[in-house]
C-alpha positions as CSV (number, residue, x, y, z in Angstrom):
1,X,-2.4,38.2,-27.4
2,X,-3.0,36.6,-24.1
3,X,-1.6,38.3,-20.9
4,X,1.1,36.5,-19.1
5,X,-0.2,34.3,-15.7
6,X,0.9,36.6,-12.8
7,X,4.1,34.4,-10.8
8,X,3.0,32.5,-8.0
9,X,3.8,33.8,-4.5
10,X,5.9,32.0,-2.1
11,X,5.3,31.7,2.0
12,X,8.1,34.1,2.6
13,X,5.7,37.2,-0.5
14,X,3.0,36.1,2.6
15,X,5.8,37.3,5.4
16,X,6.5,33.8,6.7
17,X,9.9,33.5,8.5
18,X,12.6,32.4,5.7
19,X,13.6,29.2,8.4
20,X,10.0,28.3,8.2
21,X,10.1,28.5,4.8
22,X,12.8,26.2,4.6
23,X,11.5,23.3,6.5
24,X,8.4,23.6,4.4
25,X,10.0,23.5,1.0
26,X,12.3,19.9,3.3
27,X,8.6,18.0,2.8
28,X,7.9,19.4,-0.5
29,X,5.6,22.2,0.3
30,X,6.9,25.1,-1.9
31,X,3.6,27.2,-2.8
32,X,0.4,28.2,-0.5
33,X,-3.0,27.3,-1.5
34,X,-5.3,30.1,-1.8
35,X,-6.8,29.8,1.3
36,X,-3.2,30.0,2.7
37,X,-2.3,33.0,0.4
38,X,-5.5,34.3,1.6
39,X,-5.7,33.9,5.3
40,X,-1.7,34.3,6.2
41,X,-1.4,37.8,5.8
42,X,-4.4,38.9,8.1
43,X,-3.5,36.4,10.5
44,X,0.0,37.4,10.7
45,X,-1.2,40.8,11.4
46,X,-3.0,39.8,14.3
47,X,-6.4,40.0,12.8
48,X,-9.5,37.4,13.8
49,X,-10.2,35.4,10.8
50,X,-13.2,33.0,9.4
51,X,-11.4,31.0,7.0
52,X,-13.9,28.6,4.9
53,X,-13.0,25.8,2.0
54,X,-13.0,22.9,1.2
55,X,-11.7,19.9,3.0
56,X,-7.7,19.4,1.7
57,X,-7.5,22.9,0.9
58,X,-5.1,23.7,3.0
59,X,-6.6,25.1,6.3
60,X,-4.1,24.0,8.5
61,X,-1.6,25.7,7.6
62,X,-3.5,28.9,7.2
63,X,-3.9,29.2,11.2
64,X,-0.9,27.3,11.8
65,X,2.0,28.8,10.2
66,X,0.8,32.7,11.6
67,X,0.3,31.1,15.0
68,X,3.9,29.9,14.9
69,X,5.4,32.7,13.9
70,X,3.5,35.3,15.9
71,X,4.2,33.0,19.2
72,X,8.0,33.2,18.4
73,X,10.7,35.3,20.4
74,X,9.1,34.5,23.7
75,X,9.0,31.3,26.6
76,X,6.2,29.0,27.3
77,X,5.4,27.3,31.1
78,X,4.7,24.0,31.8
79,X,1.3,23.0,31.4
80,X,1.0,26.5,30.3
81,X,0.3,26.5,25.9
82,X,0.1,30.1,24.6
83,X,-1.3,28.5,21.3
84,X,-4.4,26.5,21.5
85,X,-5.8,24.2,18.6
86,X,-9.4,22.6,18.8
87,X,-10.5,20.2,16.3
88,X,-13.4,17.4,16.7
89,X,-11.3,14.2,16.1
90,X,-8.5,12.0,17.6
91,X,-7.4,11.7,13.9
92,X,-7.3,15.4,13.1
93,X,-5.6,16.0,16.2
94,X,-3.0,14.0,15.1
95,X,-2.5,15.3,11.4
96,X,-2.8,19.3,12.9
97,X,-0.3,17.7,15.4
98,X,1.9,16.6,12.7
99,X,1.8,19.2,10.4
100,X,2.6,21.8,12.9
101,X,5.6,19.8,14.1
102,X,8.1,20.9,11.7
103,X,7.4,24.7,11.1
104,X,6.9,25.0,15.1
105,X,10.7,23.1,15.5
106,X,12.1,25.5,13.2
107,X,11.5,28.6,15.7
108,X,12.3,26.7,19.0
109,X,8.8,25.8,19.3
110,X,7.4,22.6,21.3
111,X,3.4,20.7,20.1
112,X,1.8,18.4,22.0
113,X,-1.0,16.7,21.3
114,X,-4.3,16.0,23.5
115,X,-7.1,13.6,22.7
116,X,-8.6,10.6,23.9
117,X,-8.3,7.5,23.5
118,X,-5.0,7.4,24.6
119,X,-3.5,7.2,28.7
120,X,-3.9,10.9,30.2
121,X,-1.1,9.9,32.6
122,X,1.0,10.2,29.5
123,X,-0.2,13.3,28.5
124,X,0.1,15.0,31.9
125,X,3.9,14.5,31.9
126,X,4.0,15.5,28.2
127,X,2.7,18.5,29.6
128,X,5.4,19.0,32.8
129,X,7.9,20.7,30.3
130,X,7.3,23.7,28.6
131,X,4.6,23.4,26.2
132,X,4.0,26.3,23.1
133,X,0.9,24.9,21.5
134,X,-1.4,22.2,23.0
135,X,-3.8,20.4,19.7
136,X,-6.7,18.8,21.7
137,X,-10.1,17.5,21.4
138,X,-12.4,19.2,23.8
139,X,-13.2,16.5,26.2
140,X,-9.8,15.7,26.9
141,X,-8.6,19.5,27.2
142,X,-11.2,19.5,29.4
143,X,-10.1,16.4,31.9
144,X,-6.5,18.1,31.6
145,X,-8.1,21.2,32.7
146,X,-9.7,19.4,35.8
147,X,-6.6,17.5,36.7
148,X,-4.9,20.9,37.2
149,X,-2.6,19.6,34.4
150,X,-3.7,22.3,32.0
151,X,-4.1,26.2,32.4
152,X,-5.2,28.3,29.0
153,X,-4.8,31.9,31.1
154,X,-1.7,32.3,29.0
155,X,-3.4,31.4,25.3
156,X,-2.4,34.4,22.9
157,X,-3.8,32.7,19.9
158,X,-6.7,30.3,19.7
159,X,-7.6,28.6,16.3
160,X,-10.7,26.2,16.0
161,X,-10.7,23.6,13.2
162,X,-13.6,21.6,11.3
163,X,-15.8,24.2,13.9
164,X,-19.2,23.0,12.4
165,X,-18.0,19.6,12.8
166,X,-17.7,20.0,16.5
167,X,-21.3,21.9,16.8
168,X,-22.5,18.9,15.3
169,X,-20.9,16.7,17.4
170,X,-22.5,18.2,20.1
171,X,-19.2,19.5,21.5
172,X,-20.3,23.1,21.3
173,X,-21.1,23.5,24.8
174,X,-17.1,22.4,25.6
175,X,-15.7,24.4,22.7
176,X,-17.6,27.7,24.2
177,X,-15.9,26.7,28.2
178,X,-12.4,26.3,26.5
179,X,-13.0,29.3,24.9
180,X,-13.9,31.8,27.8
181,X,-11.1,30.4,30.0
182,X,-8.8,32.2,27.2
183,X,-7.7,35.2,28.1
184,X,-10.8,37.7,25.9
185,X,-8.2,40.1,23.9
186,X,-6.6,37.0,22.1
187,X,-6.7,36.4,18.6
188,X,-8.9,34.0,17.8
189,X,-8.8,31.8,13.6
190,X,-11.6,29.9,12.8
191,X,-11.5,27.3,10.1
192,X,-14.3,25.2,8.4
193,X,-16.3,23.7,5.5
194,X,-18.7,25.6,6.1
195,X,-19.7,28.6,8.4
196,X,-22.9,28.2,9.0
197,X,-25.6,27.2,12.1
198,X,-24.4,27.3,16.1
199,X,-20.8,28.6,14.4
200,X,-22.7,31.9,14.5
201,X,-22.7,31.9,17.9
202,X,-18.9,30.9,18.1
203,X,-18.8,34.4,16.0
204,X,-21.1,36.3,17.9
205,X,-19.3,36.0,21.3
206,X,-15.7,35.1,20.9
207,X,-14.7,36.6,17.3
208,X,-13.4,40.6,17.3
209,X,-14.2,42.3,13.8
210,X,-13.1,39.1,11.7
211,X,-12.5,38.8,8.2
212,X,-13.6,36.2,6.1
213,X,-12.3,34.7,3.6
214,X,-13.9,32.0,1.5
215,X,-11.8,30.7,-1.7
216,X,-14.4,28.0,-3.1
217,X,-18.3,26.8,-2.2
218,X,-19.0,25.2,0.8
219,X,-20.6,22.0,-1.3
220,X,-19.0,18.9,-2.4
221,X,-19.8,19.8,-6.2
222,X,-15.8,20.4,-7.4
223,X,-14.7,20.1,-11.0
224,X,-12.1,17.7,-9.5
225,X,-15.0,15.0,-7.7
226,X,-17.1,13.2,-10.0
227,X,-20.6,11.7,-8.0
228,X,-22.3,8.6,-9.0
229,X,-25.6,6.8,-7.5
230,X,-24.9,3.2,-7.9
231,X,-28.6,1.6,-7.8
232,X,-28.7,-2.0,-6.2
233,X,-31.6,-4.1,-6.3
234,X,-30.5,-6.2,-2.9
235,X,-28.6,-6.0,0.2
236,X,-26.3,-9.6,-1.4
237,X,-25.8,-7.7,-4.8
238,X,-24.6,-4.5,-2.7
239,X,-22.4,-6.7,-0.7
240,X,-20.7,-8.4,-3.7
241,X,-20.2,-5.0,-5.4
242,X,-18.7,-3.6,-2.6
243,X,-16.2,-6.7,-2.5
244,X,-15.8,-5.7,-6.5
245,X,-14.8,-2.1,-5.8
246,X,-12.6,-2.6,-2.8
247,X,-10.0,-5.2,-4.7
248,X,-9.7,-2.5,-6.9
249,X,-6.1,-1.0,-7.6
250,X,-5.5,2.4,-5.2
251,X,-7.1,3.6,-2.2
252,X,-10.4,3.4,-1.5
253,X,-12.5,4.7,1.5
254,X,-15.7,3.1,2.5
255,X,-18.3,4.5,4.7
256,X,-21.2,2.8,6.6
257,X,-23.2,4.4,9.6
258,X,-22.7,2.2,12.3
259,X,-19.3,0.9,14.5
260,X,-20.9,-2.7,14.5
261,X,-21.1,-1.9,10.5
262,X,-17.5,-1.1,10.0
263,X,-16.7,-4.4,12.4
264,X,-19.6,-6.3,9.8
265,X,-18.6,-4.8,6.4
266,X,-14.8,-5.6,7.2
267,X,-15.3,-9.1,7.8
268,X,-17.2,-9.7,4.5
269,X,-14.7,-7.6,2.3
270,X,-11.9,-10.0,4.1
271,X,-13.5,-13.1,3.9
272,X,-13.8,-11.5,-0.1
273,X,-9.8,-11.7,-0.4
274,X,-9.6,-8.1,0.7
275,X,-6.7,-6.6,2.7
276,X,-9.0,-3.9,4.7
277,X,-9.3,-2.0,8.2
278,X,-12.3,-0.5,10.4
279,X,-12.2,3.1,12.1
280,X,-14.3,3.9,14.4
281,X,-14.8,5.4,17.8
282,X,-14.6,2.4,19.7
283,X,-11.4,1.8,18.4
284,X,-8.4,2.0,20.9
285,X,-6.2,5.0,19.3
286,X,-3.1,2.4,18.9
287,X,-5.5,0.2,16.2
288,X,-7.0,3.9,15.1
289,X,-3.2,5.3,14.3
290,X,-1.9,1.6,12.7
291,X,-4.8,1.6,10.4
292,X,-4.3,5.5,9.4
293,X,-0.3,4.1,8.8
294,X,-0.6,1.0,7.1
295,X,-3.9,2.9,4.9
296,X,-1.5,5.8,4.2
297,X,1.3,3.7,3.4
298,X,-0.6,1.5,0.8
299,X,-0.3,-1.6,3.1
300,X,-3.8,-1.5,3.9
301,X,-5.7,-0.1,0.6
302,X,-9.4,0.0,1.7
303,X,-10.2,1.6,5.1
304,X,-13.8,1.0,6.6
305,X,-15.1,4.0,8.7
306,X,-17.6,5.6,10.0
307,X,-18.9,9.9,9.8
308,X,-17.5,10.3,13.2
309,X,-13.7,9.7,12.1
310,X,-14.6,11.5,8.1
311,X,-12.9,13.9,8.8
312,X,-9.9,13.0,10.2
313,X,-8.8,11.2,7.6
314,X,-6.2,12.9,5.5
315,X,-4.3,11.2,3.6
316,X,-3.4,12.0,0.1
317,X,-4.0,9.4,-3.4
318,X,-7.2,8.3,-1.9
319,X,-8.8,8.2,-5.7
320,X,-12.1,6.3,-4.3
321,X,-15.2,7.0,-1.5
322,X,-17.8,4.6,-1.3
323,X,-20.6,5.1,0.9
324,X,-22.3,1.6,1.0
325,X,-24.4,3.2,3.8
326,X,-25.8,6.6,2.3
327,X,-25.0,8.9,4.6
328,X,-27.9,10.6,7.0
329,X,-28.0,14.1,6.2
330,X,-25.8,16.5,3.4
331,X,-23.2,17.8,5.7
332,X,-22.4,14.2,6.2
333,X,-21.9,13.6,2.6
334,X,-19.9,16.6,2.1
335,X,-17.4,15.7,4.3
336,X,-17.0,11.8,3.4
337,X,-16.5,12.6,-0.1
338,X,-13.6,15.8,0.7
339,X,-11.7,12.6,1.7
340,X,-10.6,12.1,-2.0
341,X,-10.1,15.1,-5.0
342,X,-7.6,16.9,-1.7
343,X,-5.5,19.8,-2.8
344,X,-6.6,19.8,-6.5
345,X,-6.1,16.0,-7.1
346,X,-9.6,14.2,-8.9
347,X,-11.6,12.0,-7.5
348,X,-14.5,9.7,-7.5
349,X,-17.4,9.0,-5.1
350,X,-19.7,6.7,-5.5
351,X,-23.0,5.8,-3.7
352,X,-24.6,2.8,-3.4
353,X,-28.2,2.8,-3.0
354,X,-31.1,0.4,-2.5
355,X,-34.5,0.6,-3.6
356,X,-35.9,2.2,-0.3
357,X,-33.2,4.3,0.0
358,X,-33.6,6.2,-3.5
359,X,-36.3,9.3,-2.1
360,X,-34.1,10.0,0.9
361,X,-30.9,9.7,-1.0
362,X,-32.6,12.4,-3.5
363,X,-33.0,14.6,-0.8
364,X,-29.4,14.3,0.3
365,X,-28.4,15.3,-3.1
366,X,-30.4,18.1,-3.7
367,X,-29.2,19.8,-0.1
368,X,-25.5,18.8,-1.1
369,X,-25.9,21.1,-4.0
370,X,-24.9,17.8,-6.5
371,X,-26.4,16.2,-9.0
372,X,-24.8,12.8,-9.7
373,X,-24.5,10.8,-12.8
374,X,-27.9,7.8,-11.7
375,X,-27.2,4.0,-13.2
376,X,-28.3,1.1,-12.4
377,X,-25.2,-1.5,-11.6
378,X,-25.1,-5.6,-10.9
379,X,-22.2,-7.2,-9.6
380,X,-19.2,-7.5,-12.3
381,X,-21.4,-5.2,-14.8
382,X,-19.0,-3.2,-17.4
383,X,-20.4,0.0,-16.1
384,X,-19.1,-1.0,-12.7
385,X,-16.1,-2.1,-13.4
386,X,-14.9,1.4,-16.0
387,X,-15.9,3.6,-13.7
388,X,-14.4,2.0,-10.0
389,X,-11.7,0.4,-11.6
390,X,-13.9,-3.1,-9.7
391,X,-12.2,-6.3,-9.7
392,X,-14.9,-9.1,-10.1
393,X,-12.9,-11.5,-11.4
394,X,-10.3,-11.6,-7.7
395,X,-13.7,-11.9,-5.4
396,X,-12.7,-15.2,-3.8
397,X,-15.6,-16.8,-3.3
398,X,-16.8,-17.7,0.4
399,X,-18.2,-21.5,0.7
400,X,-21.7,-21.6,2.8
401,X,-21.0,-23.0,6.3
402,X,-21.5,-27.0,6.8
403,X,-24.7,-27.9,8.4
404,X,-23.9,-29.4,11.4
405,X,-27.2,-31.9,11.0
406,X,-25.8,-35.5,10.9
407,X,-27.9,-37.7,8.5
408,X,-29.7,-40.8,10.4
409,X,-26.9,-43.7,10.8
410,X,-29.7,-46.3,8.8
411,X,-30.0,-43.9,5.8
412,X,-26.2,-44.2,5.1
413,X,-25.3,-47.4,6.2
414,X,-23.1,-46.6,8.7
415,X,-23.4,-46.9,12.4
416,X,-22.1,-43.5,14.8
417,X,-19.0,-44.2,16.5
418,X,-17.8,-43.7,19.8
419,X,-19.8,-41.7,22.7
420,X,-22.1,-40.5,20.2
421,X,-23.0,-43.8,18.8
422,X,-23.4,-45.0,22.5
423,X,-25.8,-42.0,23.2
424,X,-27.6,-42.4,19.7
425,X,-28.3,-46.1,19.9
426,X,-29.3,-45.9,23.4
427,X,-26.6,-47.7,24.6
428,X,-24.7,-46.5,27.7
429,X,-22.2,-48.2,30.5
430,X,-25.2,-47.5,32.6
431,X,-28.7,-46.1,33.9
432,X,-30.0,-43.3,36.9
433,X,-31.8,-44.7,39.6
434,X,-34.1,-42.4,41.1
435,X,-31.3,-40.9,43.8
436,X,-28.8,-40.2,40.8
437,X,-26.5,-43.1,40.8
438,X,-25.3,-44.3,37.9
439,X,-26.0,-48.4,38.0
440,X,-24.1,-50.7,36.2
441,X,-25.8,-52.5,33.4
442,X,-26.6,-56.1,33.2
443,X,-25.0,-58.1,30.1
444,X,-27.3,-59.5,27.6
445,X,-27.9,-62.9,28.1
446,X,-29.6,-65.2,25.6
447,X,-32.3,-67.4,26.3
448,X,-30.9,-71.4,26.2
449,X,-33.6,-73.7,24.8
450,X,-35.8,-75.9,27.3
451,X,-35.2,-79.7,26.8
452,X,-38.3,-80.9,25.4
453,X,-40.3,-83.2,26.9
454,X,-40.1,-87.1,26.0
């Protein structure tokens, strides 16, 4: 006889206040993830933790909800957070932002969000009222910081989000100044993919005795993500295809490497027929946040981004990832395709890859710890079309631009009109003299006959 499944715990079995509880269970969130039923207790208990998953696990919550709790009872300054949140993107600013809002309201608490990208002016006077945790991206904590606008001397709890992502970035160098302007005996929770490379060093200096806890492997292989390598024999067959895929019913997010590629790739998909937006960092943050609304809202199914913005895109039902640029390196890959199977939901990524590409692309793979399912595709093929869900048949098709070439007025019969026909006959109302003046033209005059002689 089989043994009963042991009952799953609730926030309040991890010791998570019963008013924070509540507003959780208000949006639907009833049972913690196992990096959440992992993570919570230790945290609560003051403990430095490494917390690593997957992306859509549930990580946020796993710092978040301890930090709010253990910062409760007490007063915050102006301009003075004691709970400090560092994360590499505007976008994930934003969704920590968000998440935390609720939970934090419940106990009194007050977030804020820093990033950039958006007026600092605005942000200093968010920050001239009592502030209980500040989310930020580095460089703007940083020009706060300067501006005398932000102090961390006060920061009881410090929790660092997508932490490889930000080494890679290149924003260790900020991450270790925020860091050391914390007071040293505060608890510190660090959350990632993966806890590998310069996050040592993050360890190493800043972390007291953590404990780890890892609830599933660092690479993008999950029973929940199927992979697929898409080969293309040409850049106007890849192009076609990706028009295919994107009309597609659900969500679908498509990577290239470039900012002038998202602007490129979005023009083709909506001269295609399809309803589409780009992401990138040269975005202004109002167009960044509108596209995030209208892609999370269904209003806007396909979003066009770049690795820069991968992972700050959270939003759930995203059933499709395309990279129609592979991406450069496995870390890359890992996090573009965590943007679909989130919190236990399947998935399907798909790459599409031209001849030149296929060795490097190998490579990728084998680092990424996956081994997709390899077939060649054309555009509108049955393959393409079961496993994308591709709509060939709604691919408006774009008419070549007019040449602008005018065929000669005696091969057609008809003679230019107007100021063109004057200037392509040769006529004019007039001719240059020598200084520039424009001199009137004499009328034709016909020859009259002589008289003949008698």
């Amino acid at each position: 006889m089989a043994e009963p499944e042991s009952p799953s715990r609730s926030f309040t079995d991890l010791g998570i206040n019963v008013e924070v509880a509540k507003a959780l269970r208000s949006c639907g969130i009833t049972e913690p993830f196992p990096i959440q039923e992992a993570a919570i207790p230790d945290a609560l208990a003051g403990r430095d933790v490494l917390g690593r998953g997957p992306t859509g696990s549930g990580k946020t919550l796993s710092f978040g909800l301890p930090m709010v709790q253990r910062l409760s009872g007490r007063s915050s300054k102006a301009g003075t957070p004691r709970g400090l949140v560092l994360v590499p993107t505007r976008e994930l600013a934003e969704q920590v932002s968000a998440d935390l809002a609720l939970p934090a309201a419940a106990l009194g608490q007050r977030v804020v969000s820093v990033i950039g990208g958006v007026s600092i002016n605005v942000q200093k006077k968010a920050l001239l009222t009592p502030v209980d945790i500040v989310v930020a991206t580095p460089g703007r904590a940083k020009d706060l910081i300067g501006q005398g606008a932000l102090n961390l001397s006060q920061v009881e709890i410090t929790a660092l989000d997508e932490a490889d992502h930000m080494a890679d970035m290149g924003f260790l160098p900020q991450v270790v100044d925020l860091l050391a302007r914390t007071p040293a005996n505060g608890q510190r929770l660090l959350f990632s993919a993966t806890l590998d490379g310069d996050v040592a060093k993050l360890v190493d200096r800043f972390m007291n005795d953590p404990v780890e806890h890892a609830t599933a492997p660092s690479e993008a292989a999950v029973t929940t993500m199927e992979h697929y390598v898409f080969r293309v024999e040409s850049r106007e067959e890849k192009n076609l295809i990706a028009a295919e895929i994107a009309l597609r019913p659900g969500k679908t997010i498509m990577f290239v490497r470039t900012r002038y590629g998202v602007d490129k790739q979005v023009k083709k998909l909506t001269r295609a027929g399809v309803r589409c937006a780009g992401l990138h960092g040269d975005k202004g943050q109002t167009t960044r946040a509108k596209a995030l609304a209208g892609f999370a809202d269904g209003s806007i199914p396909v979003l066009v981004a770049t690795d820069l913005v991968a992972r700050g895109i959270d939003v759930a039902a995203v059933s499709l990832v395309v990279h129609v640029d592979p991406p450069a390196e496995h870390k890359a890959y890992v996090h573009r395709a965590g943007r679909t199977a989130r919190a236990g939901e399947s998935g399907t990524v798909v790459t599409l890859v031209l001849p030149p590409q296929v060795d490097d692309v190998e490579k990728m793979f084998a680092r990424a710890g996956v081994s997709p399912t390899e077939l060649p595709v054309t555009p509108g093929c049955p393959e393409l079309v079961q496993i994308t869900g591709a709509r060939p048949e709604l691919v408006k098709q774009v008419a070549a631009p007019q040449q602008a070439a005018t065929k000669p007025a005696g091969k057609s019969g008809k003679k230019p009109a107007g100021k063109a026909a004057q200037k392509s006959s040769g006529g004019s109302s007039g001719s240059r003299s020598a200084r520039g003046r424009v001199q009137p033209s004499r009328p034709h005059r016909k020859k009259r006959p002589r008289p003949k002689k008698s």
